[in-house]
C-alpha positions in Angstrom: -15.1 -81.3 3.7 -15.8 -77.7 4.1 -16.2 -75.4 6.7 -12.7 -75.1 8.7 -10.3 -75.7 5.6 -12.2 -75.4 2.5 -12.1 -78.7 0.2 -9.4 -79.6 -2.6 -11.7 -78.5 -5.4 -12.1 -74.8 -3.7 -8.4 -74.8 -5.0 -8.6 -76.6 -8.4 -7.6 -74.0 -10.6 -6.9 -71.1 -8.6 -2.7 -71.0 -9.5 -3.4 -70.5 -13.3 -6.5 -68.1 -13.0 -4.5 -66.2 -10.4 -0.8 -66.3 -11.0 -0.1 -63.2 -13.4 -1.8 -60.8 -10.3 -0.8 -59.8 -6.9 -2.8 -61.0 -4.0 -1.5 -59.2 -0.7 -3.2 -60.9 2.8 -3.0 -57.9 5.6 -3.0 -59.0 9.3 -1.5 -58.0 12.4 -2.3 -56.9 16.0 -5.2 -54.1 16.1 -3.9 -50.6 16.4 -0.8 -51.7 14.5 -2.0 -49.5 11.1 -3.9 -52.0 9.0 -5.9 -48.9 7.7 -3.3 -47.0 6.8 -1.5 -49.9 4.9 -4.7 -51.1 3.4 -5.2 -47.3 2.2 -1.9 -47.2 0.7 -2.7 -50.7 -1.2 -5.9 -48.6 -3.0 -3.9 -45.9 -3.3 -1.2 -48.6 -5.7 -4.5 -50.0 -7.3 -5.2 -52.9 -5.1 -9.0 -54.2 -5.0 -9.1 -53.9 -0.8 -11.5 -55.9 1.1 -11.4 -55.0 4.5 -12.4 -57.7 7.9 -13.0 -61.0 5.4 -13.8 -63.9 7.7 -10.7 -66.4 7.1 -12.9 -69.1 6.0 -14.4 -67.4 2.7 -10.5 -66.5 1.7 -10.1 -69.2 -1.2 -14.0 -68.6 -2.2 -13.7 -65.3 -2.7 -10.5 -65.6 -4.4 -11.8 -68.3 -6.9 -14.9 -65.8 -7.4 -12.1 -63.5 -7.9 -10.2 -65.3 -10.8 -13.6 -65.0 -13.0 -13.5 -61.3 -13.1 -10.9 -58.6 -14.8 -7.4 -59.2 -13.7 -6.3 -56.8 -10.9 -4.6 -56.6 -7.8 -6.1 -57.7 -4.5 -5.3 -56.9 -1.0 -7.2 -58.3 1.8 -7.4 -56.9 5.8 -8.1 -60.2 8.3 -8.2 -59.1 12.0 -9.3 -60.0 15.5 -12.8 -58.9 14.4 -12.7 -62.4 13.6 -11.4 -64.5 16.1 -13.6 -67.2 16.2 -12.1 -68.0 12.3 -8.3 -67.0 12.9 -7.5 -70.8 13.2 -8.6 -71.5 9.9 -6.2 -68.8 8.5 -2.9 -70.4 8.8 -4.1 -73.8 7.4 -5.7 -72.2 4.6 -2.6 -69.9 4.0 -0.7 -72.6 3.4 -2.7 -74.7 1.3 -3.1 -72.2 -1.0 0.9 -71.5 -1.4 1.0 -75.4 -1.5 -1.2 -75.1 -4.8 1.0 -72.4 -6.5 -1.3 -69.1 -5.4 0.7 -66.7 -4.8 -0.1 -65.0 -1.4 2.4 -62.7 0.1 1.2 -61.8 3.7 2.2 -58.7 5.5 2.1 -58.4 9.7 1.8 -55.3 11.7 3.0 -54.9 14.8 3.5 -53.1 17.5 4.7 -52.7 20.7 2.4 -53.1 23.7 3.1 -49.4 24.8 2.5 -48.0 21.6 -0.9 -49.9 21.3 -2.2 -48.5 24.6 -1.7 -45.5 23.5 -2.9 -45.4 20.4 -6.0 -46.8 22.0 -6.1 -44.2 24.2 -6.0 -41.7 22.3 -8.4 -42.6 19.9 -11.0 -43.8 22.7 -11.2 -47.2 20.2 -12.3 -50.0 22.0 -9.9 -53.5 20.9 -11.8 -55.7 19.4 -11.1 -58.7 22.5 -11.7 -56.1 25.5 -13.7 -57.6 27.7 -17.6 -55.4 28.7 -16.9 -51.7 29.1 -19.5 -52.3 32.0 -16.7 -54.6 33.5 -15.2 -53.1 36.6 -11.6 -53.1 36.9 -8.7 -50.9 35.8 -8.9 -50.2 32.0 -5.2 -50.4 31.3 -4.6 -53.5 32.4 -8.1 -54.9 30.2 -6.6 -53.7 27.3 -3.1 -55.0 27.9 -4.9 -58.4 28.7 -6.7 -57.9 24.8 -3.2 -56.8 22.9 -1.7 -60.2 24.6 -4.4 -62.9 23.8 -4.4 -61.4 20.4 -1.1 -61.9 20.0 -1.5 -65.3 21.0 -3.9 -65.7 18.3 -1.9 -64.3 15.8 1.7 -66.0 16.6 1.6 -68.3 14.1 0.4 -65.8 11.3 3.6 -63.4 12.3 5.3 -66.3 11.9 4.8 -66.9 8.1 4.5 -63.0 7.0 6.6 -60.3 6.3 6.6 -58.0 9.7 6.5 -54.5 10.0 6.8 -53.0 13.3 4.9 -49.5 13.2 5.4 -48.7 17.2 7.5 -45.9 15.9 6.4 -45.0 12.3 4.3 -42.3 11.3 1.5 -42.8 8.6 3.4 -41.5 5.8 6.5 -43.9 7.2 4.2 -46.9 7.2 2.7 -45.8 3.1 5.9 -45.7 2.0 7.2 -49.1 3.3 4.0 -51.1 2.5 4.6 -49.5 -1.3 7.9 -50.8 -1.0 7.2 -54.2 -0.1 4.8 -55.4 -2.6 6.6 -53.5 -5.7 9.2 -56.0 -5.1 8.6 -58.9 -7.2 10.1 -62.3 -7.7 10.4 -65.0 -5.6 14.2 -64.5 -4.8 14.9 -63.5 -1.3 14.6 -60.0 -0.7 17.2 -58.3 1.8 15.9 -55.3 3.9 18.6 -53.3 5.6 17.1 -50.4 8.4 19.1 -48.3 10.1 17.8 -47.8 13.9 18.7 -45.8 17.0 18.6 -47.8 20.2 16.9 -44.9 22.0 14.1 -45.2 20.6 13.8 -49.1 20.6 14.9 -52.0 18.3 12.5 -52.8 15.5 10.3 -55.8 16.5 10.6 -56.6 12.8 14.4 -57.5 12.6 15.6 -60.9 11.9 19.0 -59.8 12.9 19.8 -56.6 14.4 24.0 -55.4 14.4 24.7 -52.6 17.6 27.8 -50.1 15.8 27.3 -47.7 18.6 31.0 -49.1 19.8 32.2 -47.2 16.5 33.8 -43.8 16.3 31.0 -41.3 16.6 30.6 -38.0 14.1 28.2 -36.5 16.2 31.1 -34.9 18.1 32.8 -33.2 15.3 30.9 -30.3 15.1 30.5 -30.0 11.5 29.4 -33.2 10.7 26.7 -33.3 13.8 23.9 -31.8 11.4 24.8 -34.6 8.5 23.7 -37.9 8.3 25.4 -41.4 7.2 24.2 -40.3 3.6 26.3 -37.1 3.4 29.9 -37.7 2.0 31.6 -36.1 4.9 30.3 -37.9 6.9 30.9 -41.4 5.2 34.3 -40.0 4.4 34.8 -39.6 7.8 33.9 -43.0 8.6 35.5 -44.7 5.7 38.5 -43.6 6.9 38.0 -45.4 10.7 39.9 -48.5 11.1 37.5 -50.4 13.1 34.1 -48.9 10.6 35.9 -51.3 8.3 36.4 -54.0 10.2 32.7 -54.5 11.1 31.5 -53.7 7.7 33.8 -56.4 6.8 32.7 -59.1 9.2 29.0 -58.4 8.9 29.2 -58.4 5.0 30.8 -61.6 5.1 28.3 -63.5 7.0 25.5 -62.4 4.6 27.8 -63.8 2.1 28.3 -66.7 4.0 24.6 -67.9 4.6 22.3 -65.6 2.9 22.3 -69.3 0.3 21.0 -71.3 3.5 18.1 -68.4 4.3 17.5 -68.7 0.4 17.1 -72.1 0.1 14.9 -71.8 3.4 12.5 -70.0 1.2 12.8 -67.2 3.0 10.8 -64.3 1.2 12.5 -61.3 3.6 15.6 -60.8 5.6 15.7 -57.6 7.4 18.7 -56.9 8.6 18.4 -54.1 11.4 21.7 -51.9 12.4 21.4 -49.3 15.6 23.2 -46.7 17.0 22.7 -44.1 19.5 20.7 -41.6 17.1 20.1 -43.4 14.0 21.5 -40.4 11.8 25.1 -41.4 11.4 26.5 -44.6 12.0 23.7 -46.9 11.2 22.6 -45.1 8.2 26.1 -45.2 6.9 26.4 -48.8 7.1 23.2 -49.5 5.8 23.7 -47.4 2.7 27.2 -49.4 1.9 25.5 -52.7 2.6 22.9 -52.5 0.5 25.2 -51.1 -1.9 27.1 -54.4 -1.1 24.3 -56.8 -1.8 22.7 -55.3 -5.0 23.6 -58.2 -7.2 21.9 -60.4 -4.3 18.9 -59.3 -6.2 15.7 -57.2 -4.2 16.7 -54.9 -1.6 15.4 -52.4 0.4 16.5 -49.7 2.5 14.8 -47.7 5.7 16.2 -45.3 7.9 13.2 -45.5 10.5 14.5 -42.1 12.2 15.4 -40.1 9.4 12.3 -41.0 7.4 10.8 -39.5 10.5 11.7 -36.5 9.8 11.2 -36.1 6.1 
């Protein structure tokens, strides 16, 4: 059979001819940043091809194993909705035959979309006639959510990113990140947050310290950050700081074996407090120092990168 799930012999071959190279699938909910991310792959020396219709993904990677061995990142979107159902099937056919796909999702939140939208005077890809009476807010709410429909299953089986608060540079950096990791082991991601400005729609767990002794109101330490040694001095030296970095530490002990062998590819592990300058980043710095033997980790502060 072709057509919605390409045949067997599309496949034949493709794990050798493909295995010593990176192939990066791009998808997510539009206005989310796949340009930006897919700039940031040419920028690392991916190959990009941008809106490839689902059902020519395994041709065009088999054309792709003939030619010089690079790096290939590929951008699927709502632009083609009609072929997002074959995507998942033929995602994981592909990682059934040993090709090595890693698939990144961007996301964002519905508010953040709109007005990005707005701004922009983009039209999403599912609105309905701009001849269509009706109020325009609620149209393009109505797009975002059937596309996320579309896409649920997708999100599902990729690495997530949540850009609703990132700028460009924020979302370069962390899309570098991600696919310089290599390996197959689990990778653990630990992000400092601050609840004011949202919890990352990207966390698999997400750890609230904002019940821990402040040093925003020590005066000298207010300027500082978690990564400053008074300030981590400061905390170090709190009775209950230690007690939660203890308990949270141990469950990652615990069952970060069961999320392994769950072939988990990423674990981000998401900690908020009120400003995400002090507490969070400090126990996010000590975890990851924690876990280093794990293997990959990563580390983003989404509101101090902000700022740099």
């Amino acid at each position: 059979m072709t057509g919605a799930v390409e045949s067997d012999t599309a496949f034949g071959g493709l794990a050798e001819a493909l295995a010593p190279r990176d192939v990066v699938l791009v998808t997510g909910i539009s206005g989310s940043g796949k340009s930006v991310a897919m700039h940031a792959l040419e920028d690392a020396g991916y190959f990009c091809v941008d809106n490839l219709p689902p059902e020519l993904l395994t041709s065009f990677l088999k054309l792709e194993s003939q030619r010089e061995q690079r790096h290939v990142a590929i951008a699927m979107d709502a632009r083609s909705a009609g072929s997002l159902p074959h995507l998942l099937p033929t995602l994981k056919k592909l990682r059934a035959r040993g090709v090595r796909v890693r698939s990144i999702f961007l996301d964002a939140s519905t508010d953040a979309l709109v007005r990005r939208f707005s701004e922009t005077r983009r039209a999403h890809p599912l609105s309905k006639s701009e001849q269509e009476s009706g109020d325009a807010r609620r149209i393009l709410i109505d797009a975002i959510e059937l596309e996320r429909e579309l896409l649920a299953s997708m999100r599902v089986e990729s690495t997530v990113l949540d850009t609703s608060a990132l700028r460009p540079a924020q979302l370069r950096s962390w899309v570098r990140d991600l696919v310089q990791v290599s390996g197959t082991s689990l990778t653990l991601v630990f992000e400092s947050f601050a609840f004011k400005h949202g919890v990352p729609l990207d966390a698999d767990f997400v750890f609230d310290v904002r019940v821990l002794p402040n040093p925003y109101y020590i005066r000298e330490l207010r300027p500082q950050n978690g990564r400053d040694a008074p300030v981590a001095a400061y905390l170090e030296a709190q009775p209950e700081v230690a007690i939660m970095m203890s308990q949270i530490s141990a469950f990652f002990t615990q069952w970060l074996p069961a999320f392994e062998a769950d072939h988990r590819s990423y674990l981000t592990v998401a900690i908020g407090c009120t400003g995400g300058q002090h507490r969070s980043v400090y126990m996010v710095e000590t975890l990851a120092r924690q876990f280093a033997h794990h293997g990959a980790t990563l580390i983003r502060h989404r509101e101090l990168d902000a700022r740099d």
